[in-house]
C-alpha positions in Angstrom: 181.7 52.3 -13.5 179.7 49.4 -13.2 179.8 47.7 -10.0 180.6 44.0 -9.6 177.7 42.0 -8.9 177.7 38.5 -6.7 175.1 35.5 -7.3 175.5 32.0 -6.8 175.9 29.2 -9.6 173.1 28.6 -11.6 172.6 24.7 -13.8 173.2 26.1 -17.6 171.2 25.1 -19.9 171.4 22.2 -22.2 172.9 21.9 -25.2 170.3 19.8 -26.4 168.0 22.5 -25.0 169.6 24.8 -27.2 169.8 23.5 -30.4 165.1 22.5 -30.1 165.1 26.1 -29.2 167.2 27.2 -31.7 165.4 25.1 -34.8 161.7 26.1 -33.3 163.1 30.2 -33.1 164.2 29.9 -36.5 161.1 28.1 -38.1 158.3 30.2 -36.5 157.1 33.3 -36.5 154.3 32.8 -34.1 155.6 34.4 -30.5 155.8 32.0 -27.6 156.2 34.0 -24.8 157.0 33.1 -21.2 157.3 35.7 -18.7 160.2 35.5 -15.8 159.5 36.6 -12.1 162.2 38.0 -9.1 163.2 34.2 -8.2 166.9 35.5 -8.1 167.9 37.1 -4.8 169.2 40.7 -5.7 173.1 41.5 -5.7 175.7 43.2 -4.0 176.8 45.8 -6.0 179.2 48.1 -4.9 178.3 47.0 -1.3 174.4 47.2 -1.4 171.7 45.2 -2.2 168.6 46.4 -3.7 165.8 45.3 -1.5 163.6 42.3 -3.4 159.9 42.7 -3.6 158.0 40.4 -1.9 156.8 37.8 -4.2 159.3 38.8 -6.6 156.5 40.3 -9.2 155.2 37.0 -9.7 151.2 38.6 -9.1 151.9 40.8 -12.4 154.2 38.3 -14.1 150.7 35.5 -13.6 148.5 38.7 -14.7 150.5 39.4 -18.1 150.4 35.8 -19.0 146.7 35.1 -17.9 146.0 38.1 -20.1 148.2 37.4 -23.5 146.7 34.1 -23.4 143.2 34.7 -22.9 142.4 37.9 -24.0 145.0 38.4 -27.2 145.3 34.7 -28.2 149.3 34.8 -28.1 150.7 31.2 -27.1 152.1 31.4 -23.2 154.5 29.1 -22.6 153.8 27.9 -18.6 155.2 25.8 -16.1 152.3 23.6 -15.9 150.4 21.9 -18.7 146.7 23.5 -16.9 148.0 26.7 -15.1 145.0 27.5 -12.3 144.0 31.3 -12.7 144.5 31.9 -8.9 148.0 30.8 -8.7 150.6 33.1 -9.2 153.4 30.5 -9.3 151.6 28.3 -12.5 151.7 31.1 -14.7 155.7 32.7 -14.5 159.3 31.0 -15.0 161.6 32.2 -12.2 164.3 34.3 -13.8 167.3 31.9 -12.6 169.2 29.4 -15.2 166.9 26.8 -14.4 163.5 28.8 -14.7 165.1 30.3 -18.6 166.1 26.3 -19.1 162.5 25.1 -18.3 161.0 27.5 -20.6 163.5 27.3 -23.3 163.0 23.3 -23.1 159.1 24.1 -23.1 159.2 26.4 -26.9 159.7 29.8 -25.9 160.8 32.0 -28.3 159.9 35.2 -26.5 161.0 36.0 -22.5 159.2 38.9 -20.9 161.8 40.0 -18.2 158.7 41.1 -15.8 162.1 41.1 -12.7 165.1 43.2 -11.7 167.9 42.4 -14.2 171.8 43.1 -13.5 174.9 42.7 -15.1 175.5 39.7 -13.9 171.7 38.0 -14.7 171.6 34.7 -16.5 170.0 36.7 -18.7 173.0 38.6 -19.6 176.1 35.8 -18.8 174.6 32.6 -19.9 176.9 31.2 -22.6 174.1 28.5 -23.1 171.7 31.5 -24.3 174.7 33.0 -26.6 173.5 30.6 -29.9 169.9 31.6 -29.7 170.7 35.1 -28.4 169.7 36.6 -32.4 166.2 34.9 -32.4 165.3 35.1 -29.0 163.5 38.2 -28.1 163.0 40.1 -24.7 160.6 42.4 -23.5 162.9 43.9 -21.3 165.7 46.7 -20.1 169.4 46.0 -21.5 170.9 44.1 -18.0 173.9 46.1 -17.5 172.4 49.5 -17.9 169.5 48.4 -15.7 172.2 47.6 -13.2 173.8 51.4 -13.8 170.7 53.2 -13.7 168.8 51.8 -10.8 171.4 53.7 -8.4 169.2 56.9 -8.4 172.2 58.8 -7.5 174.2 58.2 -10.6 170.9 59.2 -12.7 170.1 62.7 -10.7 174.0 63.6 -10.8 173.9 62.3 -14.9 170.6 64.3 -15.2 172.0 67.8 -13.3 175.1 67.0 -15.4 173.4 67.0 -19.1 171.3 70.1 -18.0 167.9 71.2 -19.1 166.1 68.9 -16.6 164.2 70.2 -13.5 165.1 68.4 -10.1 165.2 69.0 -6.8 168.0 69.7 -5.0 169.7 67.0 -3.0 172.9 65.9 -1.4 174.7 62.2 -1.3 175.5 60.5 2.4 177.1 57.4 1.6 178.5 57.3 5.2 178.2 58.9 8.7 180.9 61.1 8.1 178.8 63.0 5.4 175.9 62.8 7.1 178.0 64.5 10.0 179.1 67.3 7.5 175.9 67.5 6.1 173.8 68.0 9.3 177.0 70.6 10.5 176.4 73.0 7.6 172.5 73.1 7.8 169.6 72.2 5.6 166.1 73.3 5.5 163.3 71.4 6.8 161.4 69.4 5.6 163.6 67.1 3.3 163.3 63.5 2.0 165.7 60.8 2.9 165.9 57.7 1.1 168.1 54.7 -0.1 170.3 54.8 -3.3 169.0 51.5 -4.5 165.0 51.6 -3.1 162.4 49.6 -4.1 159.0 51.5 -4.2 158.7 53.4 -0.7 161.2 51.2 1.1 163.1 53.3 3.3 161.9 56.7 1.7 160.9 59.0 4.7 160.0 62.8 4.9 162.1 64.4 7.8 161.2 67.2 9.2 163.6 68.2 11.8 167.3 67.6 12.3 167.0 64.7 15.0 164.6 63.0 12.9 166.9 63.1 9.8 169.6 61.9 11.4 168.2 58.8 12.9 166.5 57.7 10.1 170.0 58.3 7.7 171.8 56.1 10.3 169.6 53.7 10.4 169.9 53.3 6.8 173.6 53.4 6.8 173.9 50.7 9.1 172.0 48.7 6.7 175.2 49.3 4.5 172.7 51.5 2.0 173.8 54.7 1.1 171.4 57.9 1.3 170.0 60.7 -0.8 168.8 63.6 1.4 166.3 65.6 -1.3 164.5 68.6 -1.1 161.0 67.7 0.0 158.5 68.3 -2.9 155.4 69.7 -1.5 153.4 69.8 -4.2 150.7 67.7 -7.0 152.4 64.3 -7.4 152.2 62.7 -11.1 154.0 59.4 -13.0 155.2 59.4 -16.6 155.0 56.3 -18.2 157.7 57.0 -21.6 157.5 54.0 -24.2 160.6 53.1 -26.3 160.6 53.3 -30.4 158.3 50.5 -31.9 156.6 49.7 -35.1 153.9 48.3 -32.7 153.3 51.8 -31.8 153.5 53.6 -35.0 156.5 55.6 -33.0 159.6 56.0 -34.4 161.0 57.7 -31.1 160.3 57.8 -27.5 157.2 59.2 -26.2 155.3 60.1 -23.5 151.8 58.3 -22.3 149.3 60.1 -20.4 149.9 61.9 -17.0 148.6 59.7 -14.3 148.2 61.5 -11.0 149.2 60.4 -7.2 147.2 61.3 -4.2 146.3 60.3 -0.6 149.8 59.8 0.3 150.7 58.4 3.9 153.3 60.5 5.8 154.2 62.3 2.4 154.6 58.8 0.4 153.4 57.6 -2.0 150.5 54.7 -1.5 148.9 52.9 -3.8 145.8 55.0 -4.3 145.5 56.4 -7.8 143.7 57.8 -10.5 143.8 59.0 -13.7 143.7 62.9 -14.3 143.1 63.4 -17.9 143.2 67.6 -17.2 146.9 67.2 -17.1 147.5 65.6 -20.5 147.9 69.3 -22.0 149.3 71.5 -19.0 152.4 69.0 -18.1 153.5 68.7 -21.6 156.4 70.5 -20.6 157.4 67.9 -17.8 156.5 65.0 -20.4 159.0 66.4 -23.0 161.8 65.9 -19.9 160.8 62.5 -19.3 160.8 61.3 -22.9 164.7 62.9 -22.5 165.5 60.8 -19.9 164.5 58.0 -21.5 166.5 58.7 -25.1 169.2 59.9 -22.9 168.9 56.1 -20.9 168.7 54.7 -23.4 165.8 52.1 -22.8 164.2 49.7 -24.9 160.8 48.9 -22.7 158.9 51.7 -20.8 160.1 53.8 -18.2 158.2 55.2 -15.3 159.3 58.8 -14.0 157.9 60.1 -10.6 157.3 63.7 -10.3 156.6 66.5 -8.2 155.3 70.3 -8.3 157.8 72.1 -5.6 154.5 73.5 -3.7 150.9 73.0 -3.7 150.3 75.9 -6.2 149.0 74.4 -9.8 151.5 77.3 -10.9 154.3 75.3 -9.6 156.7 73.6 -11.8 157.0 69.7 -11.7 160.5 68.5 -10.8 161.3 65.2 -11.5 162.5 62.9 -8.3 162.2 58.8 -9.4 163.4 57.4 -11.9 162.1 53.6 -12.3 163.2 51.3 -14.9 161.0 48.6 -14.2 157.3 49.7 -13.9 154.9 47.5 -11.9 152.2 45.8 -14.6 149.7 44.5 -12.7 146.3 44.6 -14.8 142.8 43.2 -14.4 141.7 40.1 -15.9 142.4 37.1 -13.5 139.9 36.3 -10.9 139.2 39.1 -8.1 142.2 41.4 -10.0 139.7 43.5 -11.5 141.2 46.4 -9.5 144.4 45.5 -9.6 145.8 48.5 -12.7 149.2 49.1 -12.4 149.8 53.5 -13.2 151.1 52.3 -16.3 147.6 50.5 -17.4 146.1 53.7 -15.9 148.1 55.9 -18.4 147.2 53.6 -21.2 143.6 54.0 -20.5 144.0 58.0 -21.3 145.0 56.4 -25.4 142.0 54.3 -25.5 144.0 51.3 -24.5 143.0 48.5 -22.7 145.2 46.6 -20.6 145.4 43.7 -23.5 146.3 46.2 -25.6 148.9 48.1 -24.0 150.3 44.1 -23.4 150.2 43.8 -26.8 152.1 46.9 -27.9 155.1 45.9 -25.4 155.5 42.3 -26.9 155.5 43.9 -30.5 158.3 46.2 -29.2 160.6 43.2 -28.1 164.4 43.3 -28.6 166.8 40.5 -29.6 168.5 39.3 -26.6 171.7 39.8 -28.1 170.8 43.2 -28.9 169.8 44.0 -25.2 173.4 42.2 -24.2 175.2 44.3 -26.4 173.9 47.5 -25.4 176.2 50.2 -25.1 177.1 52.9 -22.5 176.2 56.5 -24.0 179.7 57.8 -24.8 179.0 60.4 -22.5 178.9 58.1 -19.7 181.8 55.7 -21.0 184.2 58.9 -21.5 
């Protein structure tokens, strides 16, 4: 079920690398954290790639590591010995073989995954990683589900399938000859159209009339994407940040952080112009409880952002849930001119008292064992 992903060959890591990881891992408990950026271009799976953010998160990979190290006194392992606060690139590892052997050579006993992982990541393959794999903890998705799960088809077909989730309704086009079938039989206007695998609002489109649908679908499909076609959600838009099981937390199970609305949106997209609405923490409880089920039901071990929608503009209108995103952006103040710079996630924290050290801190205390996340396992729902 699992596509087969493509990426080029990578230097492993040393043996000798290994084995000074492996005694300072097992003779500390003090974490050393380095945090990984995008430097791996995405893969073909099944056909597609997954666009790459520009950058490759390395602005929120530099603020989590300016932060831990200066406002919650955790050792950051860096590239450079005297990392300079305004560049990005002094403060992250690149996620390839030779970024994780840099850092591994450098004392890190913790990896904060802050990039799109895959089945076929270093992450996941590298037989070099597979002695330390117990000690070495993650802050991070399990690769192969993350891989799964970021086709948002797969998870609104798994969600319709399970039952008891509210979604809007929505129709595959993986090629011309659906969209032909699906413009013949007749939809009503306006709907959303956007890419299987998207990145934020990268191809995503409202469409309000047949001609219009049909020339943005195509021109997705000739960029060998395939399309969802959704109803359009006309409604109050809202993001659900769910956080995994965690001493740290004092949660034994998933749970939901505060509601953090979306407004001023472009076209009927989302922009990155948001606030906190702490009015909502009581009335969307309902809509909280399904996104706290789609992460147990995903299994996830690092929080999960969930887009949502009311179906019209009435505040009587149910939410319906539209995006599911398995790697939140965590930008957060504290650097040099950043001071603006909260990611939804740091918004939502704000609504438990949290600053953004804080919520840092709570995600590095709920860590997994890399071997853990590599041994992750498929719901048997899913594998049957």
């Amino acid at each position: 079920m699992i596509g087969l992903t493509q990426r080029s060959a990578q230097p492993q890591i040393s043996a000798r690398q290994v084995a000074v990881a492996s005694r300072h891992m097992s003779t500390t408990s003090t974490p050393r954290v380095a945090v990984l950026y995008q430097e791996l271009e995405p893969p073909l799976i099944n056909g597609v790639r997954k666009p790459k953010k520009p950058g490759g998160y390395i602005d929120s990979g530099a603020d989590i590591a300016y932060v831990l190290k200066y406002q919650c006194a955790i050792d950051v392992i860096t590239p450079v010995s005297a990392p300079d606060p305004e560049r990005d690139a002094d403060w992250c590892f690149g996620d390839s073989e030779r970024g994780m052997a840099d850092a591994i050579e450098k004392g890190a006993t913790h990896f904060w995954a802050n990039t799109i992982l895959f089945a076929n990541h270093p992450l996941q393959t590298s037989p070099s990683l597979t002695s330390v794999a117990k000690i070495l903890r993650v802050v991070g998705q399990p690769p192969k589900l993350v891989e799964l799960y970021d086709d948002k088809s797969f998870v609104n077909n798994l969600l319709r399938a399970r039952g008891g989730f509210t979604l809007p309704s929505a129709h595959d086009v993986p090629n011309e000859q659906a969209l032909a079938d699906l413009l013949r039989v007749g939809i009503e206007y306006p709907v959303v159209a956007k890419p299987v695998r998207d990145r934020g609002s990268y191809g995503v489109k409202v469409c309000r009339f047949l001609e219009e649908l049909n020339e943005h679908c195509r021109g997705l499909l000739k960029e060998k994407t395939p399309v969802i076609v959704e109803d359009y959600l006309a409604g109050q838009e809202a993001t659900v940040t769910v956080m995994p099981p965690s001493p740290s937390t004092g949660h034994d199970d998933y749970w939901a952080m505060p509601v953090v609305e979306r407004f001023n949106h472009a076209e009927g997209v989302s922009v990155p112009s948001i606030r906190l609405k702490e009015s909502l923490l009581t009335v969307n409880s309902e809509i909280q409880g399904q996104c706290v089920e789609v992460a147990k039901l995903l299994q996830c071990t690092a929080p999960m952002r969930t887009d949502v929608r009311r179906f019209e503009e009435s505040e009587s209108s149910p939410f319906a849930l539209f995006d599911v995103n398995m790697k939140p952006n965590m930008t957060g103040p504290g650097r040099p001119r950043r001071e603006q710079q909260a990611s939804l996630t740091a918004l939502a924290a704000t609504g438990l008292g949290w600053d953004y050290p804080t919520l840092l801190l709570k995600m590095l205390g709920s860590s997994s064992s890399l071997h853990d996340l590599r041994n992750d396992k498929l719901p048997p729902f899913i594998r049957g």
